[in-house]
C-alpha positions in Angstrom: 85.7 142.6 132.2 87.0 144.8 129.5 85.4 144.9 126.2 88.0 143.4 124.4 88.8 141.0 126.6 87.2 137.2 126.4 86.7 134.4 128.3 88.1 131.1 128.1 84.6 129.7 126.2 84.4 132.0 124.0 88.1 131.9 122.8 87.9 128.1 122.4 84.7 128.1 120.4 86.4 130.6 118.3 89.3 128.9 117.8 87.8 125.9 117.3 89.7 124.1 120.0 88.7 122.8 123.1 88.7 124.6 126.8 91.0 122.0 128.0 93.6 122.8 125.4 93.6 126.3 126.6 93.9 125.4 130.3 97.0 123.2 129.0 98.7 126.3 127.1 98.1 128.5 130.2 99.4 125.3 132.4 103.2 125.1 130.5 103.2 128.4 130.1 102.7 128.8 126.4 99.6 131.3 126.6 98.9 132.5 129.7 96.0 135.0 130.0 96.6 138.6 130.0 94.1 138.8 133.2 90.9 137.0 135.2 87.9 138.2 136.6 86.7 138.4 140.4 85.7 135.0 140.3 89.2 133.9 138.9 88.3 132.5 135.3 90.4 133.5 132.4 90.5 136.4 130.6 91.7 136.7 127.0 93.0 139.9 125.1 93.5 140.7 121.9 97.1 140.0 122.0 96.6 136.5 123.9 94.5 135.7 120.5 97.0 136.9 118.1 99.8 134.8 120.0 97.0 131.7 119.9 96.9 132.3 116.5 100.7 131.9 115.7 100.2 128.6 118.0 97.9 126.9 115.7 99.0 128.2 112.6 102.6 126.4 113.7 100.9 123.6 115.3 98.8 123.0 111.9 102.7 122.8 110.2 103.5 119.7 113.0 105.6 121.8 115.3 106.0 120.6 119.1 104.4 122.5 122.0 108.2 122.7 123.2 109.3 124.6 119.5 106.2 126.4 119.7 107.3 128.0 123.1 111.2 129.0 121.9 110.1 130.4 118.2 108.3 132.3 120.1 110.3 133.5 123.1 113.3 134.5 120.6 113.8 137.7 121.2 115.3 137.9 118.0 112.2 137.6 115.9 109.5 139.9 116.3 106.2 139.1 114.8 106.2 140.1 111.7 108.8 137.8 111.5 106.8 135.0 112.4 104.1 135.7 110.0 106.2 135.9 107.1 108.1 132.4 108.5 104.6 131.0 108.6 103.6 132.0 105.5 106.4 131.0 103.6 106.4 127.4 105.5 102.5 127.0 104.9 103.2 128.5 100.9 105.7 124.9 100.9 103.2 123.0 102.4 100.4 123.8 99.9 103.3 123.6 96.9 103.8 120.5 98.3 100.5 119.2 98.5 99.6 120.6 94.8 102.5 118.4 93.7 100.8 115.6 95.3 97.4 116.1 93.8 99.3 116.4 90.2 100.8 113.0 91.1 97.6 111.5 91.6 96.1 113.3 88.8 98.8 111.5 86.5 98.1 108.2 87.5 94.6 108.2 87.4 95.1 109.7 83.9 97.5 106.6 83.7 94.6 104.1 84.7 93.0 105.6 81.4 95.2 104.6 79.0 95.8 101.2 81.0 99.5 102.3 82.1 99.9 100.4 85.7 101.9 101.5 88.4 103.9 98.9 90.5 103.9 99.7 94.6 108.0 101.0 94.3 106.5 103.1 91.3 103.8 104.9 93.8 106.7 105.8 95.8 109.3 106.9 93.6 107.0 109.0 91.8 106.8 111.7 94.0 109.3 114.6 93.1 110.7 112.2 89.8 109.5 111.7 86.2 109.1 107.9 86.4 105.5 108.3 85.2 106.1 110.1 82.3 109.2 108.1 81.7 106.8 105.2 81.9 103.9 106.2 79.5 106.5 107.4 77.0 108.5 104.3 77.0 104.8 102.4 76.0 103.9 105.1 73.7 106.8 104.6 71.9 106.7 100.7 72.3 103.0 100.5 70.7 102.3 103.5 69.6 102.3 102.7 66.5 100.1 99.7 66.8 96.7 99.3 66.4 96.7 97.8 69.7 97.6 100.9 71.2 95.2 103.0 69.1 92.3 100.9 70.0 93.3 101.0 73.6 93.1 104.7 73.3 89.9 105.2 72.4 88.4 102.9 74.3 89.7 104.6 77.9 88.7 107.5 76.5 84.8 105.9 76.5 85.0 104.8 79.9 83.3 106.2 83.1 85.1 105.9 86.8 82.7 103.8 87.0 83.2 101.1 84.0 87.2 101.5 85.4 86.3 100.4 88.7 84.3 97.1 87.0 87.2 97.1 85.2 90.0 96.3 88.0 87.2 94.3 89.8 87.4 91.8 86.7 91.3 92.0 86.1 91.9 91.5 90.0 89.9 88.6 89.9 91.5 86.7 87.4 94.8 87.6 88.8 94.2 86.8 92.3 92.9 82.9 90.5 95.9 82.6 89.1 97.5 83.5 92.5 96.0 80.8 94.1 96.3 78.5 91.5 100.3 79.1 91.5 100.3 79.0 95.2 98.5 76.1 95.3 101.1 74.2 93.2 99.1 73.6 90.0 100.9 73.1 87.1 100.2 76.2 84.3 100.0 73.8 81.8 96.4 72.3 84.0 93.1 72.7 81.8 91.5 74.7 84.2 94.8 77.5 84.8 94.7 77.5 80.7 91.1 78.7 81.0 91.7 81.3 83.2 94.1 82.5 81.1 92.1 82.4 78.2 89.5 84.2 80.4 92.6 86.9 80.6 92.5 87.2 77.3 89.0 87.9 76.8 89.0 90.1 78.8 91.8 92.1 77.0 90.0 91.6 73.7 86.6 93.1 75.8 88.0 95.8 77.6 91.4 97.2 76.0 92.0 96.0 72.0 92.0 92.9 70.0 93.7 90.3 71.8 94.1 87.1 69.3 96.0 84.3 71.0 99.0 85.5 68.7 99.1 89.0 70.2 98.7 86.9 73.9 101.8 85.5 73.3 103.6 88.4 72.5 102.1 90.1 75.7 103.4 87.1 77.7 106.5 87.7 76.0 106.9 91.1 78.0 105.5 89.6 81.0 108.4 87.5 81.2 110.7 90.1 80.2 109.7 91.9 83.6 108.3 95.0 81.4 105.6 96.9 83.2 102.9 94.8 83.8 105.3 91.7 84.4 106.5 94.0 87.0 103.2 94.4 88.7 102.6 90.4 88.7 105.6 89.9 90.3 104.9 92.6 93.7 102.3 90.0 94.0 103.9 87.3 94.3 107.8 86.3 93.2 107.6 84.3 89.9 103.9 84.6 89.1 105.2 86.7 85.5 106.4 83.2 84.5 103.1 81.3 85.5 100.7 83.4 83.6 103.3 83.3 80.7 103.7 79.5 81.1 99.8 79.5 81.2 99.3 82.2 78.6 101.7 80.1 75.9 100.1 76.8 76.9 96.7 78.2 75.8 97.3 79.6 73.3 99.2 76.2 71.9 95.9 74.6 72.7 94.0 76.5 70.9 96.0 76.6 67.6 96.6 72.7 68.2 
């Protein structure tokens, strides 16, 4: 066996790839080995791994065993063309994937301020400005308020942890209030009014001072379909209005 030449073990350990892959390549005709021993076994030269390595590099971008084969057949491409087509193909694919992590960056950075993201929102975000678009349209809704300021410096206090204790709490009173709309009880009940009280405690806990004055106002956009009545209403069609409904009939309660 020549020096530089290795067998099919070796080649698959370093490749990181399994000897049955390389049997499968040789089988279709993709990379065939340069030569074999007396005994018949596969031998691999340095150009066999330099073609193997323009297989996995296209096969790591998705390509088809079938592509694979005629990219590299074309006579009309030698392979320093194929390297700089890789690289510019994998350079998009890790732009892409950067673009991605800055989209995840901004909502988690979202979560902190307590700007919410409905399911379409997740989707449209990527490659558009929606999320900015969102947290300006609130700064410049309550900005000014000392909601907003209070809110503010509270997410700024918070661990990943506390956030996570956080949307345990908030799901659980929304998913109540699910069930409670699902299960055809009126919003006016005594016992949907104190979980909407519980809501509100938990805004005046968590976020900023939440009288039952500023409850109504945030029912208000709830019903409005603003952000968060947005959000409500992926769960379920019309539970914006229930919490609202429930929300308003608290708060009369407890001002009656």
């Amino acid at each position: 066996m020549n020096a530089q030449e290795h067998t099919v073990g070796v080649v698959a350990e370093l490749a990181g790839i399994s000897i049955r892959t390389l049997h499968h390549y040789d089988e279709i005709g993709l990379l065939e080995p340069s030569d074999r021993n007396a005994a018949g076994y596969r031998l691999y030269s340095g150009d066999d791994l330099r073609r193997l390595q323009r297989i996995l590099f296209y096969r790591e971008l998705d390509f088809d065993l079938d592509t694979i084969g005629a990219i590299l057949a074309d006579p009309a491409r030698t392979d320093v063309d194929r390297l700089h087509e890789q690289r510019r193909l994998l350079t998009d694919r890790i732009a892409r994937h950067q673009t991605m992590v800055a989209v995840i960056d901004k909502e988690l950075d979202a979560r902190k301020i307590g700007i919410a993201l409905t399911l379409k929102e997740r989707l449209e975000v990527f490659g558009s400005t929606r999320l900015e678009d969102n947290a300006a349209q609130a700064e410049e809704k309550w900005g000014g308020t000392e909601s907003w300021r209070q809110q503010q410096q509270r997410a700024l206090r918070y661990s990943a942890e506390d956030w996570d204790e956080i949307r345990r709490e908030q799901s659980g009173i929304h998913l109540r209030l699910l069930d409670a709309m699902n299960a055809g009880t009126p919003a006016t009940d005594p016992a949907v009014m104190d979980l909407a009280e519980e809501h509100r405690l938990h805004l005046d806990r968590r976020f900023h001072d939440c009288d039952h004055d500023t409850h109504r106002t945030l029912a208000k956009s709830y019903l409005a379909n603003e952000r968060i009545g947005r959000n409500y209403d992926d769960m379920a069609p019309g539970l914006s209005r229930y919490i609202h409904d429930a929300i308003i009939a608290n708060a009369d309660r407890a001002t009656s």
